[in-house]
Structures are given as structure tokens and as C-alpha cells.
C-alpha positions in Angstrom: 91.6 107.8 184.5 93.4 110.8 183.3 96.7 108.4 182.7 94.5 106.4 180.5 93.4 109.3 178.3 96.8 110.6 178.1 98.0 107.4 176.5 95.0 106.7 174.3 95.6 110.3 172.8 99.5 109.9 172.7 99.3 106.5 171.0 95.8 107.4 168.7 97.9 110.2 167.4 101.2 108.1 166.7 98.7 105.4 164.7 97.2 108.3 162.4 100.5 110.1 161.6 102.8 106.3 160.4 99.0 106.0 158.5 99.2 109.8 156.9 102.8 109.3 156.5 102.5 105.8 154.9 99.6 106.7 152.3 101.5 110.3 151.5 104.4 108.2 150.2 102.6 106.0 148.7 100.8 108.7 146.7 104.1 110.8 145.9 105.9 107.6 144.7 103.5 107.1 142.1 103.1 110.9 141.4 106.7 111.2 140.2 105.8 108.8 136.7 104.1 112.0 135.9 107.0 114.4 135.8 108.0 113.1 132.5 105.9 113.2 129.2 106.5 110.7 127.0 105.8 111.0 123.2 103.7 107.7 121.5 103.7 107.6 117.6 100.3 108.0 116.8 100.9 110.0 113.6 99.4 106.8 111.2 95.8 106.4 113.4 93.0 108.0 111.4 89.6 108.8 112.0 87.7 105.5 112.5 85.6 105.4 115.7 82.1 106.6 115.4 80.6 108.1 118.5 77.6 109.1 120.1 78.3 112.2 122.2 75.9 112.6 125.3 75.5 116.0 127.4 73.6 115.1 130.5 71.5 118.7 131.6 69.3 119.5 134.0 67.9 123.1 133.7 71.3 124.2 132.0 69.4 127.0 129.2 72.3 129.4 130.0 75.3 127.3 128.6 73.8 124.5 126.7 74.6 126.2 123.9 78.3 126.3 124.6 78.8 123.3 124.6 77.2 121.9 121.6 78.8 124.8 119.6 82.5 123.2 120.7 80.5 119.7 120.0 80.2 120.7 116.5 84.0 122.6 116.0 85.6 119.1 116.4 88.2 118.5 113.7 86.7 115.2 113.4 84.4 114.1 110.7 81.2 115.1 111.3 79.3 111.6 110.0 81.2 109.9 112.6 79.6 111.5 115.2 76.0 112.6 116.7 75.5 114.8 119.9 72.2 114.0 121.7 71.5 115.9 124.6 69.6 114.3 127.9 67.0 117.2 128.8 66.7 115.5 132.5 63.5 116.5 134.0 64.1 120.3 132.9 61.8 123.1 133.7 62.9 125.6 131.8 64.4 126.1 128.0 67.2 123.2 127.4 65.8 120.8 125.3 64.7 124.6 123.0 67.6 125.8 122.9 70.1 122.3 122.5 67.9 121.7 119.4 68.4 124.5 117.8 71.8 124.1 117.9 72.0 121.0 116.1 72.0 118.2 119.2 69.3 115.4 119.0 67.0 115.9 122.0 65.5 113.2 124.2 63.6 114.5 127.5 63.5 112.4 130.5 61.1 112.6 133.0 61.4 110.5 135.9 61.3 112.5 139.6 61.4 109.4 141.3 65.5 108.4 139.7 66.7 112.1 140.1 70.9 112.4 139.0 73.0 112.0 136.3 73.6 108.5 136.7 69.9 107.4 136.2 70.3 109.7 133.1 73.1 108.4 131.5 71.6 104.7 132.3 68.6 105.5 130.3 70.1 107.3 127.7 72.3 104.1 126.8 69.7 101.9 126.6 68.3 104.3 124.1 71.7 104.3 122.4 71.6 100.2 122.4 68.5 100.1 121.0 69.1 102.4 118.2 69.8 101.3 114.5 72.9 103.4 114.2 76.0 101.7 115.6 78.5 103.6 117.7 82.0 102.5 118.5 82.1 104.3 122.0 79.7 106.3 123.8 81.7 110.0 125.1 80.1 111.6 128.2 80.2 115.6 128.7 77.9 117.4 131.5 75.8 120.9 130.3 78.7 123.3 131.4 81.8 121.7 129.8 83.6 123.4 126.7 85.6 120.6 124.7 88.7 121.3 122.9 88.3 120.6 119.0 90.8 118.1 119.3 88.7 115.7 121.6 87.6 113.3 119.4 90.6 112.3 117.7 92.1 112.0 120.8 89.8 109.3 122.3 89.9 107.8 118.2 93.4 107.6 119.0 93.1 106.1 121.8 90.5 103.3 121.3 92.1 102.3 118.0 94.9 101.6 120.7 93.1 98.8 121.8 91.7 101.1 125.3 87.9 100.7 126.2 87.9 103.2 128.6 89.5 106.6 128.6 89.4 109.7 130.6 90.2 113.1 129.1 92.5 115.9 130.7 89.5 118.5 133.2 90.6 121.7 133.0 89.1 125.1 134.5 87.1 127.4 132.2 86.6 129.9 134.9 90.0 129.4 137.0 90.1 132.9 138.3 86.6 133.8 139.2 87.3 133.4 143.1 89.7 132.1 145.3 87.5 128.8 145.5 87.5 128.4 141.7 91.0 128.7 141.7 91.8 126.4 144.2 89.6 124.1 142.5 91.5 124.6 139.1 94.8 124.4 141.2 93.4 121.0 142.4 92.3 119.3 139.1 95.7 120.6 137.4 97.6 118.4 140.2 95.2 115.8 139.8 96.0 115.5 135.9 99.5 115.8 136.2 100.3 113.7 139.4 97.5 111.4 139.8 96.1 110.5 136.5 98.9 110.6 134.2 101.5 108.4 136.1 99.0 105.8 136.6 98.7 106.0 132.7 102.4 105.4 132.7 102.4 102.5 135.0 99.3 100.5 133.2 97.3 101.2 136.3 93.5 102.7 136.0 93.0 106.3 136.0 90.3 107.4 137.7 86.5 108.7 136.1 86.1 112.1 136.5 82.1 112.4 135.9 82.8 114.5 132.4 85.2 114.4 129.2 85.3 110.3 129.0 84.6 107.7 126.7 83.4 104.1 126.7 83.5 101.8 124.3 79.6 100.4 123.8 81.0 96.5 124.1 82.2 97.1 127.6 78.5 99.1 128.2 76.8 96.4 126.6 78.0 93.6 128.4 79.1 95.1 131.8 75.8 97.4 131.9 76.2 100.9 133.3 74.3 100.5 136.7 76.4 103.6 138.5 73.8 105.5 140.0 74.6 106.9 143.2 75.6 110.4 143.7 79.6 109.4 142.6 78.7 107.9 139.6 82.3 108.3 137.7 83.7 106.8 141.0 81.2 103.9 140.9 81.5 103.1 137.6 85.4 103.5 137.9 85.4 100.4 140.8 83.4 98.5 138.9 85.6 98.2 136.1 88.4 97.6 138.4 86.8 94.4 139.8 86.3 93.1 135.6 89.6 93.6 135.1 89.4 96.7 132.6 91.7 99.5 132.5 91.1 103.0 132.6 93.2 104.9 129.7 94.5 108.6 129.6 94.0 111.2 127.2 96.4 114.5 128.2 95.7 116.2 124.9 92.0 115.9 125.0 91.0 119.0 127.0 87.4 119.6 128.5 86.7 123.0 129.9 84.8 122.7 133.2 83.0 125.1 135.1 83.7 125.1 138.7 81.8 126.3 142.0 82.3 130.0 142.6 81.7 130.6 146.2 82.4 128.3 149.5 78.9 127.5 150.0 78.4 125.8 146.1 81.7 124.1 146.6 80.9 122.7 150.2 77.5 121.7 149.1 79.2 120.0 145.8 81.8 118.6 147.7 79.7 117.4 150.0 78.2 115.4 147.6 80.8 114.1 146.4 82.2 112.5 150.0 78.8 111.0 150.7 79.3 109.3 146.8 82.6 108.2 148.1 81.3 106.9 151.6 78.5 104.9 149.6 81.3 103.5 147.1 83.8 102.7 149.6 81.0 100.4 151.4 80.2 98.9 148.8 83.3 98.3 147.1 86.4 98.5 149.7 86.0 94.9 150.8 85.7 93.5 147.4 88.8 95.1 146.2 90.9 94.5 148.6 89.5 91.0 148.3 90.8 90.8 144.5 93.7 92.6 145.3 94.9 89.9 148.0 93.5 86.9 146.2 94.9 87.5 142.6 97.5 89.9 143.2 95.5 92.2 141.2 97.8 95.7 141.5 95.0 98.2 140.1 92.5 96.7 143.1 94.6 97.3 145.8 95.3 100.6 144.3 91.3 101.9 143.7 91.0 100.5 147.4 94.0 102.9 148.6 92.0 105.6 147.0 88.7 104.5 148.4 90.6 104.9 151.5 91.5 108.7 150.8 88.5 110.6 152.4 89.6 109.0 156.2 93.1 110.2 155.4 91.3 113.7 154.9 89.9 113.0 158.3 93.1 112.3 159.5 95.3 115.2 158.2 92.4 117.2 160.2 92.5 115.9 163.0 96.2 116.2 163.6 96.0 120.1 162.6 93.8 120.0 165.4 95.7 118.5 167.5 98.9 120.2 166.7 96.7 123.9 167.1 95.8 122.6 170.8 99.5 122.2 171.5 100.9 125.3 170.4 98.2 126.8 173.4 98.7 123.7 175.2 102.2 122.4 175.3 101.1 119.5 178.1 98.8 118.5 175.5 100.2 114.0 174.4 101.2 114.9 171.1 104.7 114.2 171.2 104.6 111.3 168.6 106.0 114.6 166.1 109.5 114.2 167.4 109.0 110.2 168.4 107.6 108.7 165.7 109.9 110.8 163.0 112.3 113.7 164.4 110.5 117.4 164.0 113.4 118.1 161.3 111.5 115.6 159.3 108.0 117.0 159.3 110.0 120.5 158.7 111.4 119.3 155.4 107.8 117.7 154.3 105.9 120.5 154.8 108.7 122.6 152.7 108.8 120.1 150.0 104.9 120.1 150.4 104.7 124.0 149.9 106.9 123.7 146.9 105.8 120.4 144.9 102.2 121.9 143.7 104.0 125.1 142.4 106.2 123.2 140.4 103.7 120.9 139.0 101.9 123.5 137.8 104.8 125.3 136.5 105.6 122.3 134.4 101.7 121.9 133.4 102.7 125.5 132.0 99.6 126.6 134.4 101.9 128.8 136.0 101.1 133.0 136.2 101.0 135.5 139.1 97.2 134.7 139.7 98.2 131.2 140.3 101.1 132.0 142.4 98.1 134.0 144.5 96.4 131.0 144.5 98.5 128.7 145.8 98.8 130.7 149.9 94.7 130.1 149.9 94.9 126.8 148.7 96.2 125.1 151.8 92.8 126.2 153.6 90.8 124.6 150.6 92.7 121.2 151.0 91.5 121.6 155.2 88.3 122.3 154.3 88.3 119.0 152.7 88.8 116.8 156.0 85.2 118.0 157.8 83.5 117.7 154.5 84.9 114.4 154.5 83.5 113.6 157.9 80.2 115.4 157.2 80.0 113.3 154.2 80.7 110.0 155.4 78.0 111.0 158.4 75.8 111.6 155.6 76.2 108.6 153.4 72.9 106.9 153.7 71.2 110.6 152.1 70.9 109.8 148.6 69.2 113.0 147.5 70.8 114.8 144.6 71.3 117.9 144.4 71.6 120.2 141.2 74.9 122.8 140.8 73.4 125.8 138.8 76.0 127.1 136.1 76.0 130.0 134.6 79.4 131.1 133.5 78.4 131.9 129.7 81.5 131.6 127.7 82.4 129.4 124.4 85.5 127.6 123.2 87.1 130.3 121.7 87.0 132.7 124.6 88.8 130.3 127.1 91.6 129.0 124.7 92.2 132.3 123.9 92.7 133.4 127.3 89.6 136.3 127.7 
């Protein structure tokens, strides 16, 4: 008996380091389109696109304003846009305060189709129904700041020939804690690394819930219908399967505020994963399907991602299991020096220690607090694989559950670095 557990632990444990090892190049080899910038000529693209701008809130009195304020700095023409504000079954002073600011207010009450996605759903079909017509609807949650330079960005963009395009998330309260930092550290690898070389490489980048835009053709005719608690992730793998093509935006900047302490960020997190879980059953098989059937590149590679929560799992699992045999050196992990010599792991987890640094450094990201920020942030990226598991235990709970902001600060404060 004891022979048979040995050997199902040795061999288990060889299995999920050639998967780890196989996805992690995977990953890197597309992250290394990013390292480059390239320049496209989009100096004769004018202002064209009309827009209707929707802020999704729920009980978001303390920073509504903020937004809308950057809303209405865009140096874009003002008649070719509108900012209506979704006061989501709100107790308290959002709808107030949003209208005096200058949004267009619509409350929705509905306790029964709690989330942003149910929002945003209804909120289209009010767009659709409307006599105005917009070009492209652009999406923005209550605590975002958006760089003046948004619009014309995604104008740019669209009169490309995009439908879809996601803009650059950045932190507006990176420093706050070691948990908003690491989340800041995250999203500035994600921009850089995951989003931009798939830009480069005509694959689909990847919704990111805020700072997005969506041409009201493709909302018209593919409907919105992402409302589980991942709804950017949902919607993102249903465009996938209609063959449409997520775009990138580097220069259009949204300001988002992130979790401040471990318990907000698990419980956010969280959410996230179980989103993931629900989207992975419901989507994994068909894109893999389309992937193998048509040769269809930007399937297979929204499955692989699908996929990335169990390598989360994974990557925890053999921490654990390398912990046990540092105390334990009987322990049957010996696939390390088997499967690929020691020496190789050695120069991974070097590389590994110094590849986020220098991302950021090139993302121009890069200051002592960062530097600070980057000997937490391995623990962060662990915490990751048992909210993973927790999440994907928890993927039949569909509950929503609201992430209070209240990190007051406008446009002007965070690009001017106070």
C-alpha cells in the first residue's frame, strides 16, 4: 500500500510540473511580443465615433463624482458623447449626486438580477431603444478615473475597423497597502505581457470588466447576455466563439481603485475565480471544440487561459509539496531533478524574480515603492492558488457581492502623482 502511494505522489507530481512547465512557456513566449512598442500612424483619424458612456454604480456616493468630472475633461467633442450613469438598486445618494454632475441618470431596481452584468444588459436595451444613435457603447465602473485622452483613443481605434477594444487598467491608489500594490504590480504585467502582445499577434485581448468599448452592431446582433459574476470574462469567450477580435488601446488609461486590505481582495478575488469556474464550464469544451475543428488560433488560446486557475492550483500544490520535503527529505518528489535537472528550476526562478521588475521598469512603473513591492508580491501570486480552489469549490454560488470604494481622489490628483 505504502509503494502504491509513493508512486502515485512521485508520478502525480512529475504530471503537474511538464503541465506548469508547459503552460509557463507557453505564456512567456507570447509575452515577449510585448517588449517592443510599436508606433501606428494614426495622426489623419479625427473625431467621428459617437458614444454613449455607461458607469455601472451600486451605492458609490463617495466617488461618483470623480468619475464623471474626468467623463466630462475628455479632449473629445462633447456632442459626440453622453455619460449616463446606472444607479443599480442604490440606497443611498448616487443617482443625487451623478446628476448633478452632468450624467443622465436611469435607476434600476431589480433585487432579484443583482450585478453588473444584469446592469449593463438593461442599460443597453435602453441604449437600443433610444432615438439617439451611438457608434459604440464604452463601459467604466463608479470608482474609475479616465485619462482625457480616452475617447479618441477608442475613436482611433474603431475607425480602425476594431469592434471591440480594451483600454490600458491602471492603479489610482497603487501604494495604499502592500495588497494594492501588488494588485497594481499585477495589472501593470498584465498590460504589458499579456494584453499587448496578443495585440501584436492579432489574437484577442482579454475584457477587463472597466475602460472598454463595444461597437453597438456587434451588441445589437450578438446581444450582451454576460451575467454571471465574470462578466468581462464571459463576454470575452463569447466573442471568441463569433469569430471577433478583441483590440488594444495602451494609450487610453483608466484609473482603477483596487482592494486595500487582504480580506477585500480575497473576497473580490474570490469572486472572480468562481466567475472563472462558471465560464470555464460553460465555455472550455466549446473552444477547444473550435479551436480543433477550424484551426481557430484565438480559441485554443481563450481556452489555455480558461485553463489558468488549475495551473494556480497547481503551482500551490507543488510549493507544498516542495515545503514537505525540505522537513521531509524521504518525501517522492524527486521529479525536480528527473523531469528537468535542479540547475534548471534554479535559473527559472532567477529569471522569474527578475522578468516582473524589468517589465515594470520598461512600463516606466518603476520607483523604490515598487521595488518594495515586488519581495511581497510573490506571496500575493500564492495566495492566488487556494482562492483558486476555494473558487472553483464555490462555483455553483452565484451571489454577488458589492466592493465598497472609497478612495476620493479626481484625475488630476493621480496624473499628477499626489
Amino acid at each position: 500500500m505504502e509503494t502504491i502511494i509513493y508512486y502515485t505522489i512521485f508520478y502525480f507530481s512529475e504530471l503537474i510540473q511538464v503541465i506548469i512547465f508547459i503552460a509557463g512557456c507557453y505564456f512567456f513566449g507570447i509575452s515577449i511580443f510585448g517588449w517592443i512598442k510599436k508606433k501606428e500612424n494614426v495622426s489623419d483619424i479625427k473625431p467621428e465615433k459617437k458614444f454613449a458612456v455607461v458607469v455601472a454604480a451600486h451605492n458609490e456616493e463617495l466617488v461618483i463624482s470623480h468619475i464623471i468630472d474626468s467623463l466630462f475633461k475628455q479632449n473629445y467633442p462633447g456632442e459626440l458623447f453622453d455619460v449616463f450613469v446606472i444607479a443599480d438598486n442604490c440606497t443611498d445618494n448616487t443617482a443625487k449626486i451623478a446628476e448633478a454632475h452632468g450624467a443622465k441618470i436611469h435607476i434600476r431596481e431589480n433585487t432579484a438580477k443583482r450585478g453588473k452584468g444584469h446592469a449593463l444588459e438593461w442599460m443597453f436595451e435602453r441604449i437600443f431603444k433610444m432615438d439617439i444613435r451611438y457608434d459604440a457603447i464604452a463601459v467604466f465602473d463608479a470608482d474609475n478615473l479616465v485619462s482625457p485622452n480616452f475617447l479618441s483613443e477608442m475613436n482611433i481605434q474603431l475607425c480602425r475597423g476594431h469592434k471591440v477594444v480594451q483600454g490600458y487598467i491602471d492603479s489610482k491608489n497603487p501604494f495604499d497597502s502592500w495588497i494594492t500594490c501588488s494588485y497594481s504590480i499585477a495589472f501593470w504585467l498584465s498590460n504589458r505581457i499579456f494584453q499587448l502582445p496578443r495585440y501584436y499577434l492579432r489574437l484577442s485581448c482579454g475584457l477587463c470588466g472597466t475602460g472598454f468599448c463595444v461597437d453597438t452592431n456587434v451588441l445589437s446582433e450578438l446581444k450582451w447576455g454576460a451575467t454571471c459574476l465574470t462578466e468581462d470574462l464571459e463576454y470575452t469567450m463569447k466573442l471568441a466563439l463569433n469569430g471577433i477580435k478583441i483590440a488594444w488601446s495602451h494609450k487610453a488609461v483608466v484609473y482603477d481603485e483596487k482592494p486595500i486590505t487582504l480580506k477585500q481582495s480575497w473576497r473580490q478575488r474570490k469572486r472572480w475565480m468562481q466567475g472563472h469556474a462558471d465560464c470555464a464550464s460553460k465555455y472550455l469544451g466549446p473552444l477547444f471544440r473550435q479551436a480543433f475543428s477550424q484551426g481557430d488560433l484565438i480559441a485554443l488560446d481563450c481556452a489555455l487561459y480558461l485553463f489558468q486557475p488549475i495551473r494556480l492550483i497547481f503551482v500551490g500544490m507543488m510549493t507544498i509539496m516542495m515545503w514537505i520535503q525540505t522537513v521531509y527529505p524521504e518525501f517522492p518528489l524527486f521529479s525536480v531533478q528527473y523531469v528537468f535537472p535542479v540547475q534548471v528550476w534554479y535559473v527559472m526562478g532567477l529569471f522569474e524574480i527578475l522578468y516582473g521588475p524589468l517589465v515594470i521598469l520598461a512600463e516606466k512603473k518603476f520607483n523604490i515603492k515598487v521595488l518594495l513591492g515586488f519581495v511581497i508580491y510573490p506571496f500575493y501570486c500564492l495566495t492566488w492558488a487556494p482562492i483558486a480552489l476555494q473558487g472553483f469549490l464555490e462555483r455553483n454560488n452565484k451571489e454577488w457581492s458589492h466592493t465598497a470604494h472609497t478612495r476620493q481622489l479626481s484625475i488630476g490628483d493621480v496624473e499628477n502623482g499626489n
